[in-house]
C-alpha positions as CSV (number, residue, x, y, z in Angstrom):
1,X,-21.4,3.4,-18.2
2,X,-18.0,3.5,-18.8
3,X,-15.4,3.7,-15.9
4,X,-12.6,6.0,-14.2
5,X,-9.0,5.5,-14.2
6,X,-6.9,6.5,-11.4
7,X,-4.5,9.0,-13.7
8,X,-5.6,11.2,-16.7
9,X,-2.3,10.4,-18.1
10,X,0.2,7.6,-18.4
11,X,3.3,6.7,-19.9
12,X,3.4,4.3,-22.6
13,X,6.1,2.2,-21.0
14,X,3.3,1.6,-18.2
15,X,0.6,0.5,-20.8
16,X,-0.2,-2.9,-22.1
17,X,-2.7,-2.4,-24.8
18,X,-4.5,-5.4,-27.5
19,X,-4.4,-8.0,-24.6
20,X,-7.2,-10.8,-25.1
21,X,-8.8,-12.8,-23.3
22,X,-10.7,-16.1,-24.1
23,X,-12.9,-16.2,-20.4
24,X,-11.9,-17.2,-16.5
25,X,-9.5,-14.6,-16.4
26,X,-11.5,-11.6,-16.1
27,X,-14.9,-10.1,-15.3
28,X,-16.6,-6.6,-15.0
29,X,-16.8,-5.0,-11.5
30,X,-20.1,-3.6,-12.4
31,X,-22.3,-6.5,-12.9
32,X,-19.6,-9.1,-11.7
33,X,-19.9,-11.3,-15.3
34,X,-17.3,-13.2,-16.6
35,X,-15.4,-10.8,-19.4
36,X,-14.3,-12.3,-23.0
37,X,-12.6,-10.4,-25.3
38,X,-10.1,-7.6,-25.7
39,X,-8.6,-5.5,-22.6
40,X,-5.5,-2.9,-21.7
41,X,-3.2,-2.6,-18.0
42,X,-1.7,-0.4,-16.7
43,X,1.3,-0.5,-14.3
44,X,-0.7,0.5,-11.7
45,X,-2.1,-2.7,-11.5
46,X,-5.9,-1.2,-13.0
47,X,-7.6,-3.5,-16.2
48,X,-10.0,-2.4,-18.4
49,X,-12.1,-3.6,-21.4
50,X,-11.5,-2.3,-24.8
51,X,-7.9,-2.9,-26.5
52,X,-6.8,0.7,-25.4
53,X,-8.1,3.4,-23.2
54,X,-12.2,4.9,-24.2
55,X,-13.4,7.3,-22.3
56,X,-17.5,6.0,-23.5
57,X,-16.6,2.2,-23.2
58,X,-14.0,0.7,-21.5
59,X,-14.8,-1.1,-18.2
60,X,-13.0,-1.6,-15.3
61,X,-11.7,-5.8,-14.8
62,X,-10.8,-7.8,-12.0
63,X,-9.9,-11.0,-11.6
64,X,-12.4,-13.4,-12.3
65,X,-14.2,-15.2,-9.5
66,X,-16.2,-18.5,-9.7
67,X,-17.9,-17.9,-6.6
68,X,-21.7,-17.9,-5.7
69,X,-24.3,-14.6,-5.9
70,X,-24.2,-14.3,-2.3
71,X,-20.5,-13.4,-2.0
72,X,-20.1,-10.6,-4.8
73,X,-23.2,-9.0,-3.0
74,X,-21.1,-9.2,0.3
75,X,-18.2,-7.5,-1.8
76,X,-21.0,-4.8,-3.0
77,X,-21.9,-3.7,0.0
78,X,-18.5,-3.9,2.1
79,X,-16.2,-2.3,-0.7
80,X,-18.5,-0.4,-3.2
81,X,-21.1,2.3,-3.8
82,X,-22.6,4.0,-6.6
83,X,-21.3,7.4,-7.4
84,X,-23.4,9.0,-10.8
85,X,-23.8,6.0,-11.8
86,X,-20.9,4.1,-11.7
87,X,-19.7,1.5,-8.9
88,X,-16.3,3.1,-7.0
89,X,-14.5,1.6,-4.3
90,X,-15.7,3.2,-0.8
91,X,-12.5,5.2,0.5
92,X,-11.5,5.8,4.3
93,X,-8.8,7.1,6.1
94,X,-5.3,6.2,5.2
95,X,-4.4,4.6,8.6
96,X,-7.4,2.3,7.6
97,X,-6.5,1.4,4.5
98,X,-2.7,0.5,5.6
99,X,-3.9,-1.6,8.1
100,X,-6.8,-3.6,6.7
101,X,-3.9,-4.8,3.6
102,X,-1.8,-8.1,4.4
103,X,2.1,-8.9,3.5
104,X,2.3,-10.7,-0.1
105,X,4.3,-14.4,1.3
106,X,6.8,-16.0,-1.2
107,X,5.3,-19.5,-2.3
108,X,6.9,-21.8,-4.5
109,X,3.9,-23.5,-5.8
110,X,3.8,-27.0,-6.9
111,X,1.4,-27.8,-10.3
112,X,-1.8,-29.6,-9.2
113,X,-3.0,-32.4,-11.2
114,X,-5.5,-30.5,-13.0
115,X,-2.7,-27.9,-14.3
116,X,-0.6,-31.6,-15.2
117,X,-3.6,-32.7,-16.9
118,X,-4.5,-28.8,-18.8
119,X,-1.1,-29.1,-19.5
120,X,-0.4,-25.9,-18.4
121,X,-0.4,-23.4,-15.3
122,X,-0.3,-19.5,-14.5
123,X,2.5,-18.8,-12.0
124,X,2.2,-15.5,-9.8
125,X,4.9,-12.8,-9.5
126,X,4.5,-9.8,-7.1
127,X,6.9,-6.6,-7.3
128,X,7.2,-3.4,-5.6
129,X,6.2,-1.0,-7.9
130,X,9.5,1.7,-6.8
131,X,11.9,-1.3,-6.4
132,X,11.1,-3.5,-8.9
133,X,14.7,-4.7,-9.4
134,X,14.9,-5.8,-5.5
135,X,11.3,-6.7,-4.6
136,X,10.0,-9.4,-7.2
137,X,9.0,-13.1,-5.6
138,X,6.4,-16.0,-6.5
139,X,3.2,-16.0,-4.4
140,X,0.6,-18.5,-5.0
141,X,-3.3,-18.0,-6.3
142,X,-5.1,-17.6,-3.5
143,X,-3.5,-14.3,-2.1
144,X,-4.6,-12.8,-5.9
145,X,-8.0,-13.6,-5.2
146,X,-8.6,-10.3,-3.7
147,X,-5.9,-8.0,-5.4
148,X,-8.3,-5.8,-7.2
149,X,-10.5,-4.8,-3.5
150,X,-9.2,-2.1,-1.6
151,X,-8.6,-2.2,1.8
152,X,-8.6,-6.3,1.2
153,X,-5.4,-8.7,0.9
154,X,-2.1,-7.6,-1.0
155,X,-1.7,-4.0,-1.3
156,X,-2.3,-2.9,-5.3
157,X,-0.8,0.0,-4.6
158,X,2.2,-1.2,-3.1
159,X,2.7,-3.7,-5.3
160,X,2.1,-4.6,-8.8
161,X,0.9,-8.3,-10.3
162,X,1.9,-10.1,-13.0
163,X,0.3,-13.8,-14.1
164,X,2.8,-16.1,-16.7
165,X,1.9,-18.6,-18.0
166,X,3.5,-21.9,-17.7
167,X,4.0,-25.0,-20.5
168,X,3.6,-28.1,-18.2
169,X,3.3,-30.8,-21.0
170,X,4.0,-31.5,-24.6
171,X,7.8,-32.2,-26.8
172,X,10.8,-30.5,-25.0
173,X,11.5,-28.9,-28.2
174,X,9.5,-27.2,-30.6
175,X,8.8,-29.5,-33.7
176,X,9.0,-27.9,-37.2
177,X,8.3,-29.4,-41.0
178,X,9.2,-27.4,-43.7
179,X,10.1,-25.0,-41.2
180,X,7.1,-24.3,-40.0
181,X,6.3,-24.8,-36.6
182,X,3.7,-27.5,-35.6
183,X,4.0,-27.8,-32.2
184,X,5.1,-25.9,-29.6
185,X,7.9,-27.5,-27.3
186,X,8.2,-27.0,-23.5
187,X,11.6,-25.7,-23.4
188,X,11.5,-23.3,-26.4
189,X,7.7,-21.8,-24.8
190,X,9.0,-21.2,-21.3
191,X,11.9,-19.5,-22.5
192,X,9.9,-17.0,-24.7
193,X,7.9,-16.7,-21.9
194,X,10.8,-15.9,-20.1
195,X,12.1,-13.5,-22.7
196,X,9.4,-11.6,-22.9
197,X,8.4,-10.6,-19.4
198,X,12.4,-10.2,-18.8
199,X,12.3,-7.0,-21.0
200,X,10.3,-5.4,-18.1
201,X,11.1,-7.3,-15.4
202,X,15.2,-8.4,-16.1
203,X,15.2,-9.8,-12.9
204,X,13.0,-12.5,-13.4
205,X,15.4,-14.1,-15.4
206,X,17.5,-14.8,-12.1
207,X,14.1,-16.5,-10.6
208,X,12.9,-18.6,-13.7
209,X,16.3,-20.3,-14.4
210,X,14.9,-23.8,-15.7
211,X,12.3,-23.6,-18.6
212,X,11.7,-27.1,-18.4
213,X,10.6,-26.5,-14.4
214,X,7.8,-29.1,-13.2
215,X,8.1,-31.1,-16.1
216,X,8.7,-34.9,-16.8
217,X,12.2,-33.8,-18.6
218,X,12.9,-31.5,-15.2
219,X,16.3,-33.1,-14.5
C-alpha cells in the first residue's frame, strides 16, 4: 500500500524528482528491503519511491541499513504501528519528541581506506531548514543512521540532510579525445559537484573550497 506525505502540497523549488538509485542507499520502511531504482525528496527531508509523487505507488524511503533482523524489529515495535494498513511513526507529546532528539556535531571526516580504495565517498551536510544561509556544517555518517526515526538522533524536522558525493581517485583533470570526455578528472567532478548543490545551498561554496580535498594532488 502506498504511503502518506506530511503536506498535500509543495512547492516545486522543494521537490527533487527522477533521482535513482543503484542499491545501499535506500530501503522501504514497510518491509525494511533494500530499494533500487527510481525515487523523489522533498525539502522536508521525506523520500519516496517512484520518480515523482503517486498517490497508489510511491513508498516511503529511509536510509538504508545493513543491520541484522533483530534490530529493524526493535525499530518496529519502538517507533511504528500499523494504521489501515500502512506503517506510521507512533506520535507523542511535543515535550517528548524535543527531548528524545540530539544536537547534529560538526565533523570533518577523514576518507577511510575503503572510500580511498572505491575511489570515492559521500560527505554529509546538515542545514537548518529556516536558516539555511547561517546553519549549514559537515557531520559524519553515523549521526545519519537514524535521521528518518522520530523521536531518535538529529531532529528531521529541524534540520534538513543532504549526501554529496565525493571523487577521491582518478586524473586531476578530466581527459577528452575528440572532445569527448573519457574520463572523468577529480578536480573538474568535485567542482560540478560543487556547482550544482551551490544553486540551493550558495553557501556551501564557502565550505567546499578545494575540489581536489583528500586527494593525492591535495597540496
Amino acid at each position: 500500500m502506498a504511503a502518506n506525505r506530511k503536506k498535500i502540497y509543495y512547492p516545486e523549488n522543494q521537490i527533487e524528482r527522477n533521482l535513482f538509485t543503484r542499491g545501499k542507499e535506500w530501503m522501504t520502511i514497510g518491509d525494511w528491503k533494500e530499494y533500487i531504482g527510481f525515487y523523489h525528496r522533498y525539502e522536508t527531508g521525506e523520500v519516496f519511491t517512484e520518480k515523482d509523487w503517486n498517490p497508489n505507488k510511491s513508498l516511503k524511503l529511509t536510509k538504508y541499513k545493513d543491520m541484522s533482523e533483530s534490530y529493524f524489529k526493535y525499530l518496529d515495535i519502538r517507533h511504528y504501528k500499523e494504521i489501515r494498513g500502512q506503517k506510521e511513526t507512533i506520535r507523542t507529546s511535543g515535550l517528548t519528541q524535543l527531548s528524545s532528539y540530539s544536537a547534529p556535531r560538526a565533523v570533518k571526516v577523514l576518507p577511510s581506506e575503503i572510500h580511498q580504495k572505491n575511489g570515492v565517498m559521500n560527505r554529509y551536510f546538515i542545514y537548518k531548514r529556516n536558516e539555511p544561509d547561517k546553519v549549514f556544517f559537515e557531520i559524519d555518517e553515523p549521526q545519519t543512521v537514524d535521521y528518518e526515526v522520530d523521536r531518535t538522533g538529529i531532529n528531521q524536522y529541524l534540520y534538513g540532510l543532504i549526501t554529496i558525493p565525493w571523487k577521491l581517485s582518478g586524473p586531476e583533470f578530466d581527459v577528452y579525445s575528440d572532445n569527448v570526455l573519457k574520463i572523468s578528472g577529480i578536480y573538474n567532478t568535485n567542482q560540478r559537484i560543487i556547482d550544482r548543490y551551490s544553486k540551493k545551498f550558495p553557501i556551501l561554496r564557502t565550505i567546499l573550497t578545494n575540489p581536489r580535498e583528500f586527494t593525492k594532488y591535495d597540496r
